[in-house]
C-alpha positions as CSV (number, residue, x, y, z in Angstrom):
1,X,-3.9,34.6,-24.3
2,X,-6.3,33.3,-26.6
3,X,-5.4,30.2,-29.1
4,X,-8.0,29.5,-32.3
5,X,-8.1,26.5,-34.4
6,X,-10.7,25.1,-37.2
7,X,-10.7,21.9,-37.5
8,X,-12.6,19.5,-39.7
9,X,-14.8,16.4,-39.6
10,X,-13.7,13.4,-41.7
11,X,-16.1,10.5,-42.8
12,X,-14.8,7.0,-42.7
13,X,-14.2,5.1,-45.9
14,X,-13.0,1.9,-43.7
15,X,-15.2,2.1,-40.8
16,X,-13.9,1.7,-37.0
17,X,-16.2,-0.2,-35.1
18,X,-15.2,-1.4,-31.8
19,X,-12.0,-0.1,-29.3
20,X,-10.4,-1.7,-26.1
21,X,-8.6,0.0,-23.6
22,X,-8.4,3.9,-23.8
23,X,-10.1,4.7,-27.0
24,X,-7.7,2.8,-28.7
25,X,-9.2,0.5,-31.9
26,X,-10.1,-2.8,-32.6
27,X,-9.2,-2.5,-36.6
28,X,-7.5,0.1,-38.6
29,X,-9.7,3.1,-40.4
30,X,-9.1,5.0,-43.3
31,X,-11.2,8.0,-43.6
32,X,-11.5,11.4,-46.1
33,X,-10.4,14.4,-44.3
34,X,-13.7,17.0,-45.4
35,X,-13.6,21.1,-46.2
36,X,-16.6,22.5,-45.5
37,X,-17.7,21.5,-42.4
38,X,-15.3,22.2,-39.2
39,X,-15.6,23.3,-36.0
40,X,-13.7,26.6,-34.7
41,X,-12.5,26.5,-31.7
42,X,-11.0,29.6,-29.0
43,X,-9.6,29.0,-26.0
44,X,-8.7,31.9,-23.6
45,X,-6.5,31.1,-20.2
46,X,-8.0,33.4,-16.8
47,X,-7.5,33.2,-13.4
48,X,-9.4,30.8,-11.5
49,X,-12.4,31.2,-8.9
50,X,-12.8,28.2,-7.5
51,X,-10.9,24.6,-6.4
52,X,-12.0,22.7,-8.6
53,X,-9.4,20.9,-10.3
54,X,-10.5,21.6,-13.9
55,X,-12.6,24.8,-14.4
56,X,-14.2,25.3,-17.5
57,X,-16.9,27.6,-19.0
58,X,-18.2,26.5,-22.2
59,X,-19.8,27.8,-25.1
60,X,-21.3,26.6,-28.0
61,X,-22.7,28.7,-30.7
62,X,-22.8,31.2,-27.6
63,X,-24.9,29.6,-25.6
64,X,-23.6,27.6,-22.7
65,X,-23.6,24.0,-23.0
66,X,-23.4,22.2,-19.6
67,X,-23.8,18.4,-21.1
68,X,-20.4,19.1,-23.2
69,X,-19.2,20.9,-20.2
70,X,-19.4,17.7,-18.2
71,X,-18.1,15.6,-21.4
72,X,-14.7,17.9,-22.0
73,X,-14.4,18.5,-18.1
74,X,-14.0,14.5,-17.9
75,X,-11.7,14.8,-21.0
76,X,-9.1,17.3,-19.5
77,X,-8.8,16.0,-16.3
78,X,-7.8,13.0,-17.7
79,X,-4.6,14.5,-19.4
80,X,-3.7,16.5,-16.8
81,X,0.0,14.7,-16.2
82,X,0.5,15.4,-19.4
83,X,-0.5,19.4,-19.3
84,X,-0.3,20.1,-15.5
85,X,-1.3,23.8,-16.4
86,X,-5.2,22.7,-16.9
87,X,-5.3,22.5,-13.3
88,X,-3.6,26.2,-12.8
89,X,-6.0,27.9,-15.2
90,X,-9.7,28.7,-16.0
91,X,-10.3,27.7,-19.4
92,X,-13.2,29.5,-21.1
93,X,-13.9,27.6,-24.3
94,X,-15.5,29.0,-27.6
95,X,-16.8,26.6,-30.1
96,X,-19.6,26.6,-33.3
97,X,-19.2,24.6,-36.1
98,X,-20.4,25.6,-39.9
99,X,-22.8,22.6,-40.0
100,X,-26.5,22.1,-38.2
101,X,-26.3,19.6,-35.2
102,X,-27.3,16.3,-36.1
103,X,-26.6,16.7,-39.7
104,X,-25.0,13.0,-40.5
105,X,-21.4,14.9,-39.7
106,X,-19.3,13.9,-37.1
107,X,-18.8,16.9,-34.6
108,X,-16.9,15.0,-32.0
109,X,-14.4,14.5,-34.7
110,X,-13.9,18.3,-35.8
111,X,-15.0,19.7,-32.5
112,X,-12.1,17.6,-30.0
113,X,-9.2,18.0,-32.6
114,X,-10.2,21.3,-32.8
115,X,-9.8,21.6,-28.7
116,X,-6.6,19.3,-29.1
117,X,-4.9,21.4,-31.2
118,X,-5.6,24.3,-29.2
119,X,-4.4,22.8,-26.4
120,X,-1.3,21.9,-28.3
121,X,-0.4,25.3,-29.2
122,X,-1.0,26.5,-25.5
123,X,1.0,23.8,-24.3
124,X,3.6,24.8,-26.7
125,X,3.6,28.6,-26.0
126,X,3.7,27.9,-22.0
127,X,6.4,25.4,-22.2
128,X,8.2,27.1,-25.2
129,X,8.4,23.6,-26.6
130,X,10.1,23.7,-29.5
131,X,8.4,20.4,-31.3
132,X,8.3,20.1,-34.8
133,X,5.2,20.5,-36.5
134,X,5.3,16.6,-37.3
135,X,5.6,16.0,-33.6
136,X,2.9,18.5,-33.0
137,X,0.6,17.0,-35.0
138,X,1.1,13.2,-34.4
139,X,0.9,14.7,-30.1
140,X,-2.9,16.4,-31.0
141,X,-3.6,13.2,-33.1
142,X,-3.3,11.7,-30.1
143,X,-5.2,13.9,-27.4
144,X,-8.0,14.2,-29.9
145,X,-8.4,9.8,-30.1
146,X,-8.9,10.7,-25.9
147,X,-11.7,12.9,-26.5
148,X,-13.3,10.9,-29.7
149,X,-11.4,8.0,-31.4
150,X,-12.5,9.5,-34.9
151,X,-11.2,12.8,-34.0
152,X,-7.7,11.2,-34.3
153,X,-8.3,11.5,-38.0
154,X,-9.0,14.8,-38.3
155,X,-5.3,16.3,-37.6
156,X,-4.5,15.8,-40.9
157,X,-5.6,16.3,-44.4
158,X,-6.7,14.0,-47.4
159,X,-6.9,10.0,-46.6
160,X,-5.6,9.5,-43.1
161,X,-5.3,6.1,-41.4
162,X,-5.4,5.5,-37.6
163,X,-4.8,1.9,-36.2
164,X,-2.0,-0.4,-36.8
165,X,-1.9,-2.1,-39.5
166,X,1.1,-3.9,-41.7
167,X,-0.6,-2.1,-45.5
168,X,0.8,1.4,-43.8
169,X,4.2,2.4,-42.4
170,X,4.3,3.6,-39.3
171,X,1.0,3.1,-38.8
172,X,-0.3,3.4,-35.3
173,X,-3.4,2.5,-32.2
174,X,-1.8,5.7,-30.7
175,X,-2.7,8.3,-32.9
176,X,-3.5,8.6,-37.1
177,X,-0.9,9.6,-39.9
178,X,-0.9,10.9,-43.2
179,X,-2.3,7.5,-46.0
180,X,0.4,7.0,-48.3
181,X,0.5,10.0,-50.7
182,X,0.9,8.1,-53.5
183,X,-2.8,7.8,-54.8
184,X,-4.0,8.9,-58.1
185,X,-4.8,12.1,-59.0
186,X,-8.0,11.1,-59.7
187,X,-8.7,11.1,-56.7
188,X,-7.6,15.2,-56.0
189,X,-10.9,17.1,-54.6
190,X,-12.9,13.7,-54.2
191,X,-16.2,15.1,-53.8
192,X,-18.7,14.0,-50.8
193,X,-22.6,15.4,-50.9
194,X,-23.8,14.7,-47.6
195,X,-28.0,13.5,-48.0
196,X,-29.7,14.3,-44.7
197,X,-32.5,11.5,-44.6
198,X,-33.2,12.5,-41.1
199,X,-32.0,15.7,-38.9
200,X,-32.6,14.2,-35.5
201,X,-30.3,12.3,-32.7
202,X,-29.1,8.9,-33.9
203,X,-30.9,6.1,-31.6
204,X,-27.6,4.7,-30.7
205,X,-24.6,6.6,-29.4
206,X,-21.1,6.2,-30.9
207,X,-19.9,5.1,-27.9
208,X,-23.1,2.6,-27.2
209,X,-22.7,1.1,-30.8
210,X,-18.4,0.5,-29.9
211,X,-19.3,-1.4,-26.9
212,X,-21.8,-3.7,-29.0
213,X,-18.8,-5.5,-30.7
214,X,-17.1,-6.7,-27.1
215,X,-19.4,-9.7,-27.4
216,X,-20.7,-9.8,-30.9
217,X,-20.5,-13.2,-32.3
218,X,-19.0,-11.6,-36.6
219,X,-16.3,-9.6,-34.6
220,X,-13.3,-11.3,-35.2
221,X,-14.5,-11.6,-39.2
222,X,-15.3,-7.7,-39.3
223,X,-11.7,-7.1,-37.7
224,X,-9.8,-9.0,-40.2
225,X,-12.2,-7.9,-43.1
226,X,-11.4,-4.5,-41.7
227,X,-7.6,-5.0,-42.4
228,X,-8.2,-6.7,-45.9
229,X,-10.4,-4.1,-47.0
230,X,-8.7,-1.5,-46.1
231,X,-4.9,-2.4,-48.2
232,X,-7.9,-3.5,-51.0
233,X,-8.8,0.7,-50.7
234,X,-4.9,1.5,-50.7
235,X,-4.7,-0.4,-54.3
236,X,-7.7,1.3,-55.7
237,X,-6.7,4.9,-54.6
238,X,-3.3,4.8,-56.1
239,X,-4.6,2.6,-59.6
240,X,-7.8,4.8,-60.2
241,X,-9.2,1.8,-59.5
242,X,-13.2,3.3,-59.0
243,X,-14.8,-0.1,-59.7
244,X,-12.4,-1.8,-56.6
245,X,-13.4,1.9,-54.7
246,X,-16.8,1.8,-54.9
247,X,-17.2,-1.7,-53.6
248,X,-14.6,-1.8,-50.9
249,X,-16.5,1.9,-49.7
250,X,-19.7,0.4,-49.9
251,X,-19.3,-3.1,-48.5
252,X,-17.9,-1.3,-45.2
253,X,-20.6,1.0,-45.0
254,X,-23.3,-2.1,-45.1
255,X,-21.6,-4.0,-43.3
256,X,-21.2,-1.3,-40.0
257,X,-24.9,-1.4,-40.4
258,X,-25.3,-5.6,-40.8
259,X,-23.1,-5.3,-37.0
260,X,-25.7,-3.3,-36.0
261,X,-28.8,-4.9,-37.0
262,X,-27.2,-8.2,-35.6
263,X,-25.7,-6.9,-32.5
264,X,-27.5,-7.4,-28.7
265,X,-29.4,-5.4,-28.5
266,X,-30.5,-5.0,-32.6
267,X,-30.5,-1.3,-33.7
268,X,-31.8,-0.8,-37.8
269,X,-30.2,2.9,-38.6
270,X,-31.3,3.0,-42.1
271,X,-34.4,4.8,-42.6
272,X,-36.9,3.6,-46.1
273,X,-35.7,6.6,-47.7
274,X,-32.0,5.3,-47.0
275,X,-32.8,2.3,-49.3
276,X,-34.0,4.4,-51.7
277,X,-31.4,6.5,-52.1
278,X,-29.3,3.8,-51.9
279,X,-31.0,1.5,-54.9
280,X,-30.7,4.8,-57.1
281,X,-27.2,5.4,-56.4
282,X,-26.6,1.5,-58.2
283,X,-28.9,2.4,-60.8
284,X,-27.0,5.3,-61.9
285,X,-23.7,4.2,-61.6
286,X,-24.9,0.7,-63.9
287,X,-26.2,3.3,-66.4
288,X,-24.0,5.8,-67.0
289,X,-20.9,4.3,-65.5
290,X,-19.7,7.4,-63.6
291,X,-17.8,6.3,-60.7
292,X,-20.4,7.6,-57.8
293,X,-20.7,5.5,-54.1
294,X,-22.3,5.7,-51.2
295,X,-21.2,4.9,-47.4
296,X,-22.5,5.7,-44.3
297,X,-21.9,6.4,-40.7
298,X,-23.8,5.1,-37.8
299,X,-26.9,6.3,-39.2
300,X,-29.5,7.0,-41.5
301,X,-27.6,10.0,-43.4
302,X,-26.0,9.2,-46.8
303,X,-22.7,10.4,-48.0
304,X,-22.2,10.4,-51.7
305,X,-18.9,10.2,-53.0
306,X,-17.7,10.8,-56.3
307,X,-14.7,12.7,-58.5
308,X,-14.7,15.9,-59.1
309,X,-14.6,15.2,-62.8
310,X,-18.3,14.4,-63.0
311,X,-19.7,17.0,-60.6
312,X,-22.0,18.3,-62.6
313,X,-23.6,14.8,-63.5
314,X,-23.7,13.1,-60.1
315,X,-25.1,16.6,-58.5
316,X,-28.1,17.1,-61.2
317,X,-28.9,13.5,-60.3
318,X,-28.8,14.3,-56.8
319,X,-31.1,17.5,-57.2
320,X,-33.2,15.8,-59.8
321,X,-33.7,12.4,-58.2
322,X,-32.4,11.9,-54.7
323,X,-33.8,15.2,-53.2
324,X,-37.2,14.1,-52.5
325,X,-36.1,11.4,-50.3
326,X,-34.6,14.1,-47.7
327,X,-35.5,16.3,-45.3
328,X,-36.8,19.9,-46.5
329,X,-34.7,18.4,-49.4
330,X,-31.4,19.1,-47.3
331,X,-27.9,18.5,-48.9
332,X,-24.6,19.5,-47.7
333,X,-22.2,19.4,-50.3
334,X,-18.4,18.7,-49.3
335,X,-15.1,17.3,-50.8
336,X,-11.8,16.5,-49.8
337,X,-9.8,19.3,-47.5
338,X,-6.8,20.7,-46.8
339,X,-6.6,19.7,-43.4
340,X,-7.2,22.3,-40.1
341,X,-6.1,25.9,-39.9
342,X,-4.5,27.9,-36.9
343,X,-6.7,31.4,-37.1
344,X,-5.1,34.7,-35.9
């Protein structure tokens, strides 16, 4: 029996930063659900060979990867109560994604709701549980915040908000829903062109950057700026508001990186070229008034957001003006997607 999913990465327009518990956040997120770059994931069921509890073989790209081994062993034997098979069954895992490692993209997002929605549908066709797809999603939302809190996100398409918070119904720590659907069409295929300022591993883990806030004397500002930030995001999405957008998106990205610089130990992500990039984005936008942002994740990479009605400006600025400030003149473009796909 072999199960497939593709699943994509998301990037965070209202930034979690900080969790207690297990993987469970400090402030609610809002993030854009991306198209173009996913991870696919197989998973096949054999007979096992030895007594361990959990028995994987992994491969990434086809090549084995014993570091993510480890990582998704530790993952699966931690929801074992709630899918007693994993401890029954080999699992050989099959994985790539259509993005370069270390790209500014977050592959732990795409690449464990990718295995949580495979493991969903196995779950399902063992146990002939007859869920509805709305259970079945909210369930893998919530198997893929165990393996990465971001991948929570990635379930679903469009805006998607995991954490509880009272500017959402239903809202949840547990697992991430569906934003309100209600925002302007403006908004429809909002484009993201992904700058790669530098291609190598981020000098700060996720998880090492999370554990920073525990003691970091602006958390309990950044959590309820989180929550004010994030209904101020709402308003803009469903009035076209892009002035209110572009400041809300970019105030959270500088301020993920202002917890950073002033956290202990101090980490600077941004690279010079970052700046750069940065100070022309403002330029333009003053200029020509096209409604164009930036934000960033936990890193030196910058995602420029913008709608598809001025594509064709905001990318011959980006190939005319930002290129030179990136690496072999690397950019990934991106935009708003449909949310991940079961493959036959």
């Amino acid at each position: 029996m072999q199960i497939n999913w593709k699943s994509p990465s998301n990037i965070a327009l209202i930034k979690y930063w900080g969790k207690h518990g297990v993987q469970l956040p400090n402030n609610p997120s809002l993030s854009l659900t991306l198209r173009e770059a996913n991870t696919t994931t197989s998973l096949d069921l054999k007979k096992k060979r030895s007594k361990k509890n959990i028995e994987i073989d992994f491969l990434f790209e086809g090549e084995r990867n014993d570091k993510f081994a480890a990582k998704l062993e530790t993952f699966l034997a931690s929801v074992t109560q709630e899918l007693p098979w994993l401890t029954k069954n080999r699992l050989v895992l099959r994985s790539e994604n259509s993005f370069p490692h270390s790209a500014g993209i977050a592959s732990s997002a795409s690449s464990m709701s990718a295995l949580a929605l495979c493991l969903m549908s196995t779950n399902r066709m063992l146990t002939k549980t007859p869920e509805d797809d709305a259970t079945f999603l909210r369930m893998a939302s919530r198997l893929a915040r165990l393996g990465s809190g971001s991948a929570a996100r990635s379930v679903y398409p469009g805006f998607t908000v995991w954490g509880k918070t009272t500017s959402v119904k239903n809202s949840s720590d547990d697992h991430a829903i569906i934003a309100p659907a209600n925002y302007h069409a403006d908004f429809n295929e909002l484009q993201d062109s992904i700058l790669i300022v530098h291609a190598g591993e981020k000098s700060v883990s996720s998880r090492a950057g999370h554990a920073l806030m525990n003691d970091h004397p602006m958390a309990a500002q950044r959590y309820k700026n989180a929550h004010a930030r994030l209904k101020q995001l709402l308003d803009a999405l469903k009035h076209a508001d892009w002035q209110l957008f572009c400041k809300v998106v970019e105030t959270e990205a500088l301020e993920l990186h202002a917890l950073m610089m002033t956290s202990d130990p101090s980490f600077i992500l941004m690279h010079p070229n970052t700046l750069a990039i940065i100070e022309r984005i403002r330029f333009f936008r003053a200029t020509t008034n096209i409604p164009v942002c930036f934000t960033l994740d936990a890193g030196p990479n910058v995602h420029i957001l913008y709608p598809y009605f001025a594509k064709k400006e905001v990318r011959n600025f980006i190939q005319s003006e930002l290129l030179q400030f990136c690496v072999k003149k690397k950019v990934i473009y991106d935009q708003m997607g449909d949310g991940p796909s079961m493959l036959l």
